[in-house]
N, C-alpha and C positions, 0 to 999 in steps of 0.2 A: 510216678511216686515221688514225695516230698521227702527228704530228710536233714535232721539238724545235727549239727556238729558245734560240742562247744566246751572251750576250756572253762573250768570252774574254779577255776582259782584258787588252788586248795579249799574246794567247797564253800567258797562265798557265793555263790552264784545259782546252788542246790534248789533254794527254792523258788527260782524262774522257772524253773522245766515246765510244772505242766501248765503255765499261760501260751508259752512258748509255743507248745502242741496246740491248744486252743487255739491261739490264732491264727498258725498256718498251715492246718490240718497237716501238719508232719506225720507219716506212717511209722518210724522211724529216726531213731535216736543214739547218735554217739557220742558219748563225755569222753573227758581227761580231767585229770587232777578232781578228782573228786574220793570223798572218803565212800568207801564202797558199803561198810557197816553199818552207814547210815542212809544208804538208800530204799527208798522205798521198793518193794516186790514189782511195781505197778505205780505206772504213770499215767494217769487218762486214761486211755484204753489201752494203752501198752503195757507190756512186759517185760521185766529185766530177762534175757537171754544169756546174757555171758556179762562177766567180771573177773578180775585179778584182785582179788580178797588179801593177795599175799604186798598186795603195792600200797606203801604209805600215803601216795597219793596215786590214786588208781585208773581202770577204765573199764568201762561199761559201757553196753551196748542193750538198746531197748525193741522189742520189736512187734508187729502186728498179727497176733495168733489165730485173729479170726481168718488171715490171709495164707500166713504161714505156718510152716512145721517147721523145728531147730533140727537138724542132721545131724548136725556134730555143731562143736567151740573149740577153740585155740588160743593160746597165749603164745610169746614167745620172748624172751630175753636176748641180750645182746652184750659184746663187749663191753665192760663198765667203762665211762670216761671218768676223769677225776671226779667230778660233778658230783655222779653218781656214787660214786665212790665215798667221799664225805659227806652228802648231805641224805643219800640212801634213799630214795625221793619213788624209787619205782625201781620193782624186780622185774617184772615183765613192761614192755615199751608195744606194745602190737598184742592188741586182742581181735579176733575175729568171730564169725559164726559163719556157718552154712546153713541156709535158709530152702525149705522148696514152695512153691507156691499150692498153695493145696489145689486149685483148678488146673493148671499145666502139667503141672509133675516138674515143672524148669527148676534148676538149682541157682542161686546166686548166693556169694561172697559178701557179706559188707566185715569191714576192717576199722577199727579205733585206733588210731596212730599216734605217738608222740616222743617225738625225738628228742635227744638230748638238749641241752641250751646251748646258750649262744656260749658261753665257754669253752665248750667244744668248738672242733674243725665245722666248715663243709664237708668236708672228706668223709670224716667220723660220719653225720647226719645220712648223708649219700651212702654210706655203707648199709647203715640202717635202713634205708629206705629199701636198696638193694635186698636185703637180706629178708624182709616186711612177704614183698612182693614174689620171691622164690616159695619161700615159705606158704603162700595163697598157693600160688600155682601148682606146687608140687600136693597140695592137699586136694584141690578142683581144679586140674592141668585146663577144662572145657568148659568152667563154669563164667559166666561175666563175675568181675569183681569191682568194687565199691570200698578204697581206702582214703578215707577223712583223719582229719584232724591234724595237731598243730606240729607242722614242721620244721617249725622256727631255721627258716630258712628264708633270710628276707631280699637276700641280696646273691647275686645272680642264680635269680630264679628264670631266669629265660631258659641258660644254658643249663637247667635240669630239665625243663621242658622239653629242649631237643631230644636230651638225651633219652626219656621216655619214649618219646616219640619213635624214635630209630629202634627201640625195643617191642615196638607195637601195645603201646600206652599213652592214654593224652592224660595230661596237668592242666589244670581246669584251677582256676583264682576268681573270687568274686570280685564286686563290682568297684567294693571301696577294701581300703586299708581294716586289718579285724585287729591291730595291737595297738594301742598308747599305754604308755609308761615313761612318766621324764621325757628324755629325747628320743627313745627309740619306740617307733611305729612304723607303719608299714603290713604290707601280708605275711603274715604269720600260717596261717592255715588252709590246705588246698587241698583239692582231692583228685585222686590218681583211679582211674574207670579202666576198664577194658571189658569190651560188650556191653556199653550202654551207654547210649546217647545222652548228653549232658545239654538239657536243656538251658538251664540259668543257674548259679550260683549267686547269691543276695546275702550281703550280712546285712546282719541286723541292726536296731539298736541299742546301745553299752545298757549293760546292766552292772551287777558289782563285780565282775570279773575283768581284769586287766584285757581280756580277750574283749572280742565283739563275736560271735554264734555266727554261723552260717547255716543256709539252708538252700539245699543242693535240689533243683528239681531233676529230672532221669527217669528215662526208662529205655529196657532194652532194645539195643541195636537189630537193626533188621537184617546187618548180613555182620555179625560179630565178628572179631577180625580174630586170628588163629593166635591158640597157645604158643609166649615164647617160654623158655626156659633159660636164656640165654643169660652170660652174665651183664649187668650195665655197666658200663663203663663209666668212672668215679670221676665227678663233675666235682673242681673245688674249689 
């Protein structure tokens, strides 16, 4: 299965989606920073699933209904940083859905993530991240899960990686850098799997969004590794 991840740049970027889909048969679609109120029901063949209607700049989440069934959707909120705090950018930071495959009956998770800005700590972001992935688990403790998008976390991203890792989770980065802006570029956006093999991650090419899209190919693991629940330990 294909899927894209891609910050909109407080919705500059809205109306790339469905070439996007077109050209790389993406199944599957998660934004950030987009205005939700003006999203389309329906993108190509997909369907908006789940949104945060309540976020100035929001997420959504699109997905394949001749494949899947929606179970349930989730949001969730987090500590405000100052950020957050004065510019009010986003209530909810993590949207998900639970998906079943209509031939399987299998459930899986995909998650729309986007963490504070570089304003904020590591620490902060890493909480978030922390708090993201509880949050998945404790809703589909035995489901694989699939959390994208931008966690502006450009610099030691190794050592979140381990730390994932030691929790029974891999961090998965494409190929090239998905930010320019002035001086700072770099990977901005990654995605955190469990139960599902990560075949490539590719960004794209820039469109009007300060991001660059990624498109994550995956499919599920043949021997899934076990539900942690465990806390991660805050990498800063």
């Amino acid at each position: 299965m294909k899927l894209i991840s891609y910050n909109l740049e407080k919705h500059k970027a809205a109306g790339e989606l469905e070439s996007l889909l077109g050209s790389t048969g993406a199944r599957a679609l998660c934004i950030q920073e987009a205005r939700v109120s003006e999203l389309p029901k329906t993108i190509g063949d997909l369907w908006l699933v789940a949104s945060t209607p309540q976020n100035r700049l929001g997420l959504a989440i699109y997905a394949d209904l001749d494949r899947y069934d929606v179970v349930d959707s989730f949001k969730k909120s987090f500590q405000k940083s100052l950020h957050d705090i004065i510019a009010a950018p986003a209530e909810h930071r993590l949207l998900g859905a639970v998906l079943q495959d209509l031939d399987t009956g299998e459930l899986a998770t995909l998650a729309s993530f986007h963490a504070s800005p570089l304003t904020s700590s590591n620490g902060h972001r890493r909480r978030q991240i922390d708090q993201s992935l509880r949050a998945i688990e404790e809703l589909t403790p035995s489901a694989p899960l699939l959390m994208v998008g931008d966690y502006n976390y450009p610099v030691f991203r190794q050592g979140l990686s381990r730390s994932l890792a030691a929790s029974g989770y891999d961090l998965s980065f494409s190929d090239l850098g998905t930010y320019e802006r002035s001086l700072i570029r770099g990977h901005f956006d990654f995605v955190t799997s469990r139960g599902f093999s990560i075949g490539s991650v590719l960004t794209l090419p820039k469109g009007n969004s300060d991001h660059r899209p990624i498109l994550v190919d995956f499919e599920r693991s043949a021997n899934p590794a076990e539900s942690s629940l465990e806390t991660l330990p805050v990498v800063v």
